[in-house]
Structures are given as C-alpha cells and as structure tokens.
C-alpha positions in Angstrom: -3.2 13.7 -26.3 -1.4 14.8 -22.7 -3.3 11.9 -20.5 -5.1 8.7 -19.9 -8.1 9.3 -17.8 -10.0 6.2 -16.3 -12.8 6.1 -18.9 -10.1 5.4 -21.6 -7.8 3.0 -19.4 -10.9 1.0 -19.6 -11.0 1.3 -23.0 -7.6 0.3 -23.6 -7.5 -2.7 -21.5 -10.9 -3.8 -23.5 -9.0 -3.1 -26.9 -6.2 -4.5 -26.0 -8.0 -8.0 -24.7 -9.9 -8.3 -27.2 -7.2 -8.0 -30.1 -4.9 -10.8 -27.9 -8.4 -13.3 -28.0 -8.4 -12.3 -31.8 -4.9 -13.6 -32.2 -4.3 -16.2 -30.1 -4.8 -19.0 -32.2 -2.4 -17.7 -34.4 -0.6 -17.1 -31.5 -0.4 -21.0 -30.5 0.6 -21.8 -34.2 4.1 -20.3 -32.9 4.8 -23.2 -31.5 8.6 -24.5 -31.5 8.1 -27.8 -30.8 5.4 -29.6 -33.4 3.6 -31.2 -30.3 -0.6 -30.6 -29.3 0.6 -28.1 -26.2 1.1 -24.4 -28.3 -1.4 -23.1 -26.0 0.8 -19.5 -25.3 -1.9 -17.6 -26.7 -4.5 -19.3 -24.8 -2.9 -18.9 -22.0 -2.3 -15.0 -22.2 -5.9 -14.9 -23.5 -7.6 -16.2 -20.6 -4.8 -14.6 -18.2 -5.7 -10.8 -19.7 -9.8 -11.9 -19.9 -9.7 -12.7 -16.5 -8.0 -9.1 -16.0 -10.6 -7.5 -18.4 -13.6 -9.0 -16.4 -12.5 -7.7 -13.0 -11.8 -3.8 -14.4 -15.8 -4.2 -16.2 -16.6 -5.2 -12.3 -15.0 -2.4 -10.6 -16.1 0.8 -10.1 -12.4 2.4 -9.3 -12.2 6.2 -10.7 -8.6 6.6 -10.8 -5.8 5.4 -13.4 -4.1 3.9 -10.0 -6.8 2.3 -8.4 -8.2 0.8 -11.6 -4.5 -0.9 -12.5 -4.3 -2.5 -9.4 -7.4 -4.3 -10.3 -6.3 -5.3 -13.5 -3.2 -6.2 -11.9 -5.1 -9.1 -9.3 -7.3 -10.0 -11.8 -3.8 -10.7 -14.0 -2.6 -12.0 -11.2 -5.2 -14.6 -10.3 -6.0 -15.6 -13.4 -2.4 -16.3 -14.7 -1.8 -19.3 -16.9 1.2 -20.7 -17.8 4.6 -19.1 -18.2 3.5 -16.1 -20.5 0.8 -15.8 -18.4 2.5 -14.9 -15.3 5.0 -13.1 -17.0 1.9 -11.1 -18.7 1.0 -10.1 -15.0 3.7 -9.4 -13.6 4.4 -6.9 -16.5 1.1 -5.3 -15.2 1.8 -5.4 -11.5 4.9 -3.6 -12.0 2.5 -1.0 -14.1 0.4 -0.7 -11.5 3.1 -0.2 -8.8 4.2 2.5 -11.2 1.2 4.7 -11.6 -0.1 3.8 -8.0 -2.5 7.2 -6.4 -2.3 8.3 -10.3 -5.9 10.1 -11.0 -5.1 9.9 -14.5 -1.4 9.2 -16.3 0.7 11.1 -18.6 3.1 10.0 -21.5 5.7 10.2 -18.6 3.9 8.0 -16.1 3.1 5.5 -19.1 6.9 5.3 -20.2 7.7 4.7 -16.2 5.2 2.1 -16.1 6.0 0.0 -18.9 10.0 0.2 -17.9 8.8 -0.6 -14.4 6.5 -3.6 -15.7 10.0 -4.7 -17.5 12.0 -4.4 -13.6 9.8 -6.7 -12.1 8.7 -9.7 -15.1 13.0 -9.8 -15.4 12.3 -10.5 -11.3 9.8 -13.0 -11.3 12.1 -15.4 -13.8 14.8 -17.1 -12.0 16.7 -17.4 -15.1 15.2 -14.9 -18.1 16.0 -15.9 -21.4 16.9 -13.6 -24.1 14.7 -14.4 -27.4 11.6 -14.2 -25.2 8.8 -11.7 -24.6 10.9 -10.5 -21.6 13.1 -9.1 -24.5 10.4 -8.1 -26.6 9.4 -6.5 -23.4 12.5 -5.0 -21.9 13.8 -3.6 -25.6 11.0 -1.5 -26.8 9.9 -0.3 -23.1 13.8 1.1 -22.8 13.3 2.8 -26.4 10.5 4.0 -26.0 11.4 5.4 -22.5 14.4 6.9 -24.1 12.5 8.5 -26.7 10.1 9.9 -24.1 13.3 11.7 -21.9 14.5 13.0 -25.4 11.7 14.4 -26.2 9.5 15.3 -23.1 6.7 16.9 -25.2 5.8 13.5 -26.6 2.0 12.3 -26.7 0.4 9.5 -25.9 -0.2 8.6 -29.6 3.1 9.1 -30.3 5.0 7.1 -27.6 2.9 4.1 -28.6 4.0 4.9 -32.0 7.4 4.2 -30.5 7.2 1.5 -28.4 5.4 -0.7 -31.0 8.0 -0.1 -33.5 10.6 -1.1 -31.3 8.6 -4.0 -30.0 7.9 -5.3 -33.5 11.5 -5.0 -34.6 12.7 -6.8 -31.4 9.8 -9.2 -31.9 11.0 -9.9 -35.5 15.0 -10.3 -33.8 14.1 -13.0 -31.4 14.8 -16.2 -33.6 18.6 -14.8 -34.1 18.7 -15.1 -30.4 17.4 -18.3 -29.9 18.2 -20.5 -32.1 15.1 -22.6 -31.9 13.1 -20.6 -33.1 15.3 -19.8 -36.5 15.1 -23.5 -37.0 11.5 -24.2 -37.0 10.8 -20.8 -38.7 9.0 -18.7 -36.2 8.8 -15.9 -33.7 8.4 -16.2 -30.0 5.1 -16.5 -29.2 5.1 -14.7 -25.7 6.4 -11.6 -27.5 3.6 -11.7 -30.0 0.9 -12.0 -27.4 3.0 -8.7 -25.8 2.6 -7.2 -29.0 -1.0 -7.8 -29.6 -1.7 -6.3 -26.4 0.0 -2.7 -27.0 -1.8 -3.1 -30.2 -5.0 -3.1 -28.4 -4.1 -0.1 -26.1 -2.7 2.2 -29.3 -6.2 1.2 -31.0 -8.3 2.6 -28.2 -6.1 5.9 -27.6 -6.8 6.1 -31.3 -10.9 5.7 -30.9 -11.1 2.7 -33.0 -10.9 0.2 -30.2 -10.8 -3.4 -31.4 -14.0 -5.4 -31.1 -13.7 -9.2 -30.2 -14.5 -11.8 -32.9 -17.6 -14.1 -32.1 -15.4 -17.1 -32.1 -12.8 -15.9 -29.7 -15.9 -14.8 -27.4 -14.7 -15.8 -23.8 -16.9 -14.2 -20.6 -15.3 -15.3 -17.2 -17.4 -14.4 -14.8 -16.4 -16.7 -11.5 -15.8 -16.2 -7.9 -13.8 -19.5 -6.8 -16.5 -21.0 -3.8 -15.5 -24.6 -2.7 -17.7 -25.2 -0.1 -21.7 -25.0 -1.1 -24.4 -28.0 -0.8 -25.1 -27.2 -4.4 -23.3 -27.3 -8.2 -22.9 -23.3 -7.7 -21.5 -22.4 -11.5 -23.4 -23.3 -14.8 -20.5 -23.3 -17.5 -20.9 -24.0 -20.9 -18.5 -23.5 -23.3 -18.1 -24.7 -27.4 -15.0 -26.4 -28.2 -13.9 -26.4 -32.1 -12.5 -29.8 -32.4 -8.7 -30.1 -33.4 -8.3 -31.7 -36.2 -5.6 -34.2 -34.9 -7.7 -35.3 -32.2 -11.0 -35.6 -33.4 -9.7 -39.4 -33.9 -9.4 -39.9 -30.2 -12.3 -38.0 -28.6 -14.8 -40.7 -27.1 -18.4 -38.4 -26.0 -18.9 -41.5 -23.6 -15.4 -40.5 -21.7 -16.2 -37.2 -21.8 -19.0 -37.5 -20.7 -17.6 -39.8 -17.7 -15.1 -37.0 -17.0 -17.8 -34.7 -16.8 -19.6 -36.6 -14.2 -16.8 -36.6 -11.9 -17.3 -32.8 -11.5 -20.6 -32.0 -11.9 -24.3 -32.7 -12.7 -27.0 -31.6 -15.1 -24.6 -32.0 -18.2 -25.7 -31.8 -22.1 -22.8 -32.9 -24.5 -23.5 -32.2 -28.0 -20.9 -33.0 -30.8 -21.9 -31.4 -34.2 -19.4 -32.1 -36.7 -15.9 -30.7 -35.4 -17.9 -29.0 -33.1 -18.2 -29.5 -29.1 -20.9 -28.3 -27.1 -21.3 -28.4 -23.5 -23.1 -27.3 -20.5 -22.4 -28.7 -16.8 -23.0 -27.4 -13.0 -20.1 -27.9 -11.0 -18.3 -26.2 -8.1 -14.8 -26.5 -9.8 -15.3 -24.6 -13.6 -11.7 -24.5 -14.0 -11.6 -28.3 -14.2 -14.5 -28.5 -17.0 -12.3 -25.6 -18.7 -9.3 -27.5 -18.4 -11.1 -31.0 -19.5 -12.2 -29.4 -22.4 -9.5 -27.6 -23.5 -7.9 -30.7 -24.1 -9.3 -31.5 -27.5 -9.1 -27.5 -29.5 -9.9 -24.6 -29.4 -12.2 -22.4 -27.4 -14.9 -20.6 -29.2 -17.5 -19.1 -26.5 -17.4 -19.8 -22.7 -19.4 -18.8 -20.1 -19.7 -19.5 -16.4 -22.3 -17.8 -13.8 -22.5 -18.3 -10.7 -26.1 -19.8 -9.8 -25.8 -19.0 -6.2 -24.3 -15.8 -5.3 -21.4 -13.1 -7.0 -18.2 -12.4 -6.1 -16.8 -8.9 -6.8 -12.8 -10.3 -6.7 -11.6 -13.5 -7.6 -9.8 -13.3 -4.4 -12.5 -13.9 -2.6 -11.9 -17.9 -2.2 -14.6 -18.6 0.7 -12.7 -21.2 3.6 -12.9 -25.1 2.5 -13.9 -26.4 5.6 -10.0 -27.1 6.4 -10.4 -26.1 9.6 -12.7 -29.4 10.5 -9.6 -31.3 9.2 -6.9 -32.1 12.0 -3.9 -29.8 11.5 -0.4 -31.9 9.9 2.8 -30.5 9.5 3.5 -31.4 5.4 0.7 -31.1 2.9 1.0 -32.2 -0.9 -0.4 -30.7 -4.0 0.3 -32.3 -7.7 -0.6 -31.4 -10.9 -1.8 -34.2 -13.3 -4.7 -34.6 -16.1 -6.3 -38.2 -16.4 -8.3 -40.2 -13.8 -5.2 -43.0 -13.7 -2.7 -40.6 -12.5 -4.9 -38.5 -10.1 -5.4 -42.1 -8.2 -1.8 -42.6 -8.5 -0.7 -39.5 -6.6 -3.5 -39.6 -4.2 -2.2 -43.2 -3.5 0.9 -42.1 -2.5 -0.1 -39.8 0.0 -1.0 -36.2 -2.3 -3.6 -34.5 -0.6 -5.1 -32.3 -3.7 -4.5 -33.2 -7.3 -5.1 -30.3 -9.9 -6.6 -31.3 -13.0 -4.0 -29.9 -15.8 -0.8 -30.2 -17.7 -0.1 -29.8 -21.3 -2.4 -27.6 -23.1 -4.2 -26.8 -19.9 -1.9 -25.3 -17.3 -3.8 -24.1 -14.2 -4.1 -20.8 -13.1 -2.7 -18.8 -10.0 -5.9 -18.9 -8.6 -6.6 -22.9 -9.1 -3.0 -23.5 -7.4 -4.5 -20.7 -4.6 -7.6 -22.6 -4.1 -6.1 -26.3 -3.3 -3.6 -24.6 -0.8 -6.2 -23.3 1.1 -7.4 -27.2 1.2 -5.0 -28.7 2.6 -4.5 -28.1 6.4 -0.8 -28.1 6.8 2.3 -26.0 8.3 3.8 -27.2 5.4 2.9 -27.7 1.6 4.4 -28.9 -1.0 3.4 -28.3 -4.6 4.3 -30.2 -7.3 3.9 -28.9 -10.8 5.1 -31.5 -13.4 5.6 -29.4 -15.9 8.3 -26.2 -17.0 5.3 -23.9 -18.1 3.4 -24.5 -14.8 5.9 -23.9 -12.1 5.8 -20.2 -12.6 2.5 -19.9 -11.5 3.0 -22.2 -8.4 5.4 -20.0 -7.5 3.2 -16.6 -8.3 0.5 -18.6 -5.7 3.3 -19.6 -3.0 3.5 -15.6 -2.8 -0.2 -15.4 -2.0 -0.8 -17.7 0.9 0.3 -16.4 4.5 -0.8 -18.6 6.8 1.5 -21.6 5.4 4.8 -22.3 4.1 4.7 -23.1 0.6 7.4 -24.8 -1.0 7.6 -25.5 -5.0 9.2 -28.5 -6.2 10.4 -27.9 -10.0 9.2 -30.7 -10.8 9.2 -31.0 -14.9 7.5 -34.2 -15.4 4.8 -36.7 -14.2 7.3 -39.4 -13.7 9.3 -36.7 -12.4 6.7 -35.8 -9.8 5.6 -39.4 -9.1 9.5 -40.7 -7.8 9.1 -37.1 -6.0 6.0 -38.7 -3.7 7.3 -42.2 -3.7 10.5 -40.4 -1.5 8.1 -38.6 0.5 7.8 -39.5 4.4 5.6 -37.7 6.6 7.6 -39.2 9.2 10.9 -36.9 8.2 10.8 -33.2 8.9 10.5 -30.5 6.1 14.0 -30.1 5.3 14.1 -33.9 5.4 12.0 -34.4 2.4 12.3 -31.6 0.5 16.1 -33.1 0.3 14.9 -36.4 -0.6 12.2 -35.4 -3.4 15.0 -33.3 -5.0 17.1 -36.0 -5.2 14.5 -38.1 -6.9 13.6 -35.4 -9.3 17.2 -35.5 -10.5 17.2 -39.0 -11.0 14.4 -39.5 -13.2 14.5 -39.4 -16.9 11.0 -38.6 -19.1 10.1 -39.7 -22.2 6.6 -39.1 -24.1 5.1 -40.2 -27.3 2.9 -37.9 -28.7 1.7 -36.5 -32.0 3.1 -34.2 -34.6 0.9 -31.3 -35.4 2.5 -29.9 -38.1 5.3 -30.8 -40.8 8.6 -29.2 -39.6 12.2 -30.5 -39.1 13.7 -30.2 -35.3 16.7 -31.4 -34.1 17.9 -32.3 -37.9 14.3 -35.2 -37.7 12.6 -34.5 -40.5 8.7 -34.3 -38.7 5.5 -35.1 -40.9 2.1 -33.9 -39.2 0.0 -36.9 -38.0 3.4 -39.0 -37.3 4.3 -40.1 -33.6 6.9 -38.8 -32.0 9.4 -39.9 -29.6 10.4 -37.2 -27.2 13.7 -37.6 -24.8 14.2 -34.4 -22.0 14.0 -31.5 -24.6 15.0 -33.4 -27.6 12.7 -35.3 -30.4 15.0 -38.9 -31.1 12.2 -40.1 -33.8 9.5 -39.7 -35.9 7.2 -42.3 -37.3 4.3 -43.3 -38.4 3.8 -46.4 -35.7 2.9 -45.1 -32.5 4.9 -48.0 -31.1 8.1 -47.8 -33.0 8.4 -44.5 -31.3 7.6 -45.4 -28.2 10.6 -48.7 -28.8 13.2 -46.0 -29.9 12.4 -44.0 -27.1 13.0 -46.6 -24.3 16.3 -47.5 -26.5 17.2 -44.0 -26.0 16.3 -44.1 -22.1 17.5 -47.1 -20.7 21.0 -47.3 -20.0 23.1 -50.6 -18.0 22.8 -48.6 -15.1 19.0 -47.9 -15.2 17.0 -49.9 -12.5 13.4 -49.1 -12.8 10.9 -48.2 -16.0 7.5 -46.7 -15.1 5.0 -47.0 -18.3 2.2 -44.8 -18.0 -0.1 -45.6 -20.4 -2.7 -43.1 -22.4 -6.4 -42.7 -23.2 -5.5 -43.4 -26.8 -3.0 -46.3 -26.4 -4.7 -49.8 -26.6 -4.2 -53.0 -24.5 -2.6 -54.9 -27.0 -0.2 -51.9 -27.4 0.9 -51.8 -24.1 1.6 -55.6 -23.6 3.5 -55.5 -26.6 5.9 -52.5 -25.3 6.3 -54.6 -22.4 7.5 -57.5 -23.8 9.4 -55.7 -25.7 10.7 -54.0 -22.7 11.1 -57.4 -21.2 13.0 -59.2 -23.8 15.5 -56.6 -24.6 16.9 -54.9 -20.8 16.7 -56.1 -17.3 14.8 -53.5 -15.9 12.0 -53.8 -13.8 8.7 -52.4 -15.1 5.8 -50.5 -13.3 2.9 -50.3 -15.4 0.3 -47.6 -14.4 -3.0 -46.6 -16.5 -2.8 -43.2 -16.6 -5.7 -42.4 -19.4 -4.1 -39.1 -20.2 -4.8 -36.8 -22.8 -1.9 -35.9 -25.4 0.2 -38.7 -24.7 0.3 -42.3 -25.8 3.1 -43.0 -23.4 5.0 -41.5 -20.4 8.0 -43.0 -19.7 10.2 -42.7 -16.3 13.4 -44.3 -16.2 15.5 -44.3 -12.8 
C-alpha cells in the first residue's frame, strides 16, 4: 500500500480507539505507586474517544482536514498528563499532513517525528522512561528506516515503528528506576502502543472491534446556560473491589442531586447503574469514576447538538460586573469545594485523583469567570498539563497556572490571595505559599508490592509524604500518626487535617488529640468528604 486515503484514516483512528478502550484497564494496572489513582489508560481512553466521536461527526474528505479534527477533538477532550501528551502527539500530526488529500509512507513517517517535536514541547521538563521516549525512539527509527529505504509501504513502516516502539517500551524501567522496582512498564508508552496497534490493524483490514464492556459513546457539546437539565447520561460503573466497602448509594445519590434531576441509581452486586439529567456530564463522569471502572457510557444532548466540542455557548458572564483576578480550583468532595469558594475561588472543578478533568472542563469554567485575570489552580501533578493545554485556548483573558500539586497546597495558595494586590502581587504571594506547604495522604494499597524498600500488602493503609510512602499498615490511624511524625518538624507552625468520606468521627478526634498531645502546632480541621483519601494533611 502507497497511501492512506480518508476512508481508511477513519478506519484507523476507529481501530486504533477501540484497541486503547480494550486495554486500558490493563493499562491502569501499570501503576507505580500501589494507590486507587492508575487511571492512565482511562485517561488516554476517554482523551482518544473523545477524538474518535468528532472524526464519526465530521464530514472532512481529506487526510488533512480530517486530522485536524481528530486533533481538537484530542485536544478538548484531553485528560490527565498522558492525555495531553496523546494530543499533542496528534496535533503535531495534523500540522504535519495539513492540505494532504491523502498521505504517503513519507508523510506518515514526517507526521509521527513531527507529533514527537511538539509532545517534547508541551513538557516543561520530559522525562526519559516515559511515552515521550516510547514516542520519540520508534518515530526516529522508523523515520530512519523510511529515508533508507524510500520504497517502503505503509504496512511495512508500521511494521517498523511498532517494533521499535515495543522494544523501547520494554527499555523504559532501565531508565526509570521506578518502574524496575515495582515490576512494570510505563503506562503512557503502552497506551502509545495500543494506539499504533489499532492503526497497523486497520491498514491490515482486520480493524479491531471494541469489547462491550469497554463501550464508551461521548456524544456532548459543553452548553452551560439552558432553563433545562440538557444531557441525559447514564453510564455502568463496575465496582472496584477495594471500595465497594466505602460506597454509601445514599451519598451518591446526594452527590447526584447537586448536579442534576430525574436520577435512577441501581447497585446490582459490584455493579453500578446510573442515569441523571444535568447540564455538567463531566461532573457525573467524574463522580462516578471515583468508585471503578467504566463499562458503558452514554450522554445525549436532550435539547440540541453540537457539531464541535468547541462550541461552549457564553455563560451569562457578561451580566456579571467585570474584576481584574478570577480563580479556578480543582477539588472532588462537597467539604473542600465550600472550602475554596469560602476563600474567594470563583469556580471549583469537580476532580482529582482518578478523575482529572479534561481541557475542555478547565475551558468551560474560564469562560465563567469574568475577569482580566484568572488564576487556575490544579492541585494535582497529572492535572496541570491540561490547565496549561486550556490557558492556550482562551484569548480574551490572561490565564495564569499555578502548579499547584496538592489540595493543602492549593488551599494556603487562596488563603495568600488578595484581590486588593495587583496580578504580579499575588501570583508572588501564592507561589510562596505553595513552596511552604508540605502534603501528606492516607490512602489504600491496591495491590501487594514493595516501594521505597516498605513492604506494601493490598488492603493496608498507607502513609504517603511528597513522593515517598513512610508506612504501611493495617490501622488506618497508625498511618495517618506516622505520617504527621514524619511532617511536623520544631519549625512547623500550622497542621490542616482534611478529613475523608471514609474516616469516622471518632477517628478524627483521636488524630487530634493525638496531634495535640505530642507537638505544639496549631490545628485546622476541615471536613473535606473526599473520595480516595482518609486524610490530607498540610503542614506549614
């Protein structure tokens, strides 16, 4: 085969999301650290879906035309780290092959090592052992190959670059050690791989067919503004086994009620049913992501369709008096998003670990808030990425992205905020804070494993210090004890206790006197009721 005409770049892209949903649950077991937040493969499975749906929706009859839509559609649906480094990969592509009727082998090799140009670009600092190696090894080779050998087909230079993606793939625990310690490739790189899988299986005729449990149909515009619940989602949730403990239908239910109306929740075994109206989706997605595993999802739009997921009608904004500095956090629990809207954040996005917003959710709340300024706070490494992706979409404000890592992190950010104080002003202040904050989390272990030389039994709690895990028990408050041992120093002056949907009363009253007995530190208690975590802990 000499080309790719549109008919089988459609085909490809089909293929190639399909075998990613296939595989991301595997995927997510490549998880370094043993915690509930290996969502990778979620991540570059709804980021490509979301890709998928808008090339079904377009009628583009060019190679080009047709990658730039995948490319938005990547680019607005981009979760997480791997997710945005998935579309930039493709918006390089696109660049690539732009006014292309159809691409040769040539064009293909070009795209791919152009794909690799601009992912390297949207990482401040890449890391080798990642997909962007994965990536930028087998693109090179494969490129290579292609120059040597300019009668090469398409079959052929997929042949290639699959090779050399797998045996890079297969290399990246030698360069990051992490990952030879737990056992386990990076995860990024395998989604990468799956992909190109996909694409070779189409250009072969056997294009890969999704599994009924991995079934995901996105179908949403993004309207914030309508007198009505405008999307009907459902979606089934298989249970995770480590949670099933700590889901509450009542709460759920609660949750549920604060986005939408006209909702059925249906639990059948380690099964989760649902169906809801509500004008933010993204949010029940997001809720419900929490507790497993996505097997089907669906959301319509009741009232009208969108062609783009650009198409993000105006909020209203411009009934609300213009301010110069706007804030935006991201947080999951109803105790932490009145928390940040008490001090002074103007749209909190419902997410965090195991449910990182998208591009398009960070796009959305900007166009909310009616400022010269805004200021988004992330709270979390694998988010950040795709605040910054967003700040790159909005021209008619400054955007500014706070790396914020952490919820306490984020939290002494907004208690330093003044609207009073100029940008500049501000921006210096919240970084300072951000530097001076110290985050610990209790959490459970997922699997068996050892990490950092603690041996790590599945169910056990964990106490986690920055990037390191200091203990591992079967008491959820001896880890949270030896955690605040490790935290508090003489010089520490304030402890912020934020206290989960799973962590009882009598829990937290005895990690406060236990607190109170042992340093003199002043406490601030706040009840977060988020998912994941027993305990966050901020130390300053």
């Amino acid at each position: 085969m000499e080309s790719i005409n549109t008919l089988l770049f459609r085909q490809m892209i089909e293929s190639g999301a399909n075998n990613l949903a296939n595989q991301h649950q595997e995927i997510n077991a490549l998880n370094v650290f043993p915690v509930p937040d290996g969502d990778t493969g979620t991540n570059m499975n709804l980021t490509f879906t979301n890709g998928n749906t808008d090339v079904k929706k377009s009628l583009s009859t060019s190679v080009g035309e047709l990658s730039k839509v995948l490319s938005k559609g990547l680019l607005m649906g981009a979760r997480g780290n791997s997710g945005v480094i998935l579309s930039q990969i493709f918006r390089g592509f696109a660049t690539s092959v732009e006014g292309k009727e159809s691409i040769s082998t040539l064009d293909l090799a070009e795209g791919f090592m152009k794909g690799k140009e601009v992912a390297y670009k949207a990482v401040m600092r890449p890391v080798e052992g990642t997909i962007l190696t994965v990536l930028r090894e087998s693109s090179q080779a494969a490129y290579d190959y292609v120059q040597l050998h300019p009668e090469t087909s398409i079959e052929t230079y997929f042949v290639e670059l699959i090779k050399e993606a797998e045996v890079s793939l297969a290399h990246t625990p030698e360069l990051l050690p992490v990952l030879k310690e737990v056992g386990v490739v990076d995860s990024g790189g395998a989604g990468f791989v799956a992909v190109i899988k996909g694409f070779e299986a189409a250009i072969a005729g056997q294009g890969i067919q999704r599994h009924a449990d991995s079934d995901i149909e996105v179908s949403a515009g993004a309207t914030m503004d309508h007198d009505e619940f405008g999307y009907c989602t459902e979606f089934i949730v298989r249970l995770n086994q480590n949670v099933q403990h700590v889901f509450k239908e009542n709460l759920f239910k609660k949750s549920l009620a604060r986005l939408g109306n006209s909702i059925v929740v249906v639990q059948d075994d380690d099964l989760l049913k649902v169906h809801v109206h509500t004008l933010k989706p993204g949010d029940a997605l997001n809720l419900g992501q929490r507790y497993g595993e996505f097997i089907k999802l669906k959301i319509e739009n009741m009232s009208e369709q969108h062609s783009h997921l650009n198409d993000i009608v105006d909020t209203g904004e411009r009934d609300i008096p213009r301010k110069a500095i706007g804030l935006i956090a991201v947080a999951a629990g109803p105790g932490l998003k009145q928390a940040f809207e008490e001090l002074r954040v103007d749209v909190v996005i419902s997410g965090g670990q195991t449910m990182n917003p998208s591009t398009e959710d960070f796009v959305a709340a900007i166009k909310r808030v009616n400022a010269d300024h805004v200021i988004l706070l992330p709270n979390n490494s694998n988010i950040i990425l795709a605040a910054q992706q967003a700040s790159s979409l909005v021209e008619d404000k400054t955007i500014h992205v706070l790396e914020s890592k952490s919820i306490p992190q984020g939290l002494s950010a907004c208690v330093m905020y003044n609207p009073d104080l100029a940008i500049d002003e501000n921006l210096s202040e919240m970084q300072s804070a951000l530097a001076n904050t110290k985050t610990g989390e209790i959490t459970y272990a997922i699997k068996d494993t050892t990490f950092d030389d603690v041996e790590i039994k599945e169910g056990d709690y964990m106490g986690i210090f920055g990037k390191s895990i200091i203990v591992s028990t079967p008491s959820k408050l001896e880890a949270a004890k030896a955690t605040v041992d490790a935290m508090v120093t003489p010089e520490s002056e304030l402890l912020t206790l934020i206290r989960g949907e799973d962590a009882s009363e009598e829990e937290v009253s005895e990690l406060e006197t236990y607190i109170d007995d042992k340093f003199d530190i002043e406490v601030e208690r706040i009840e977060g009721l988020q998912p994941v975590y027993s305990f966050i802990i901020g130390v300053e």
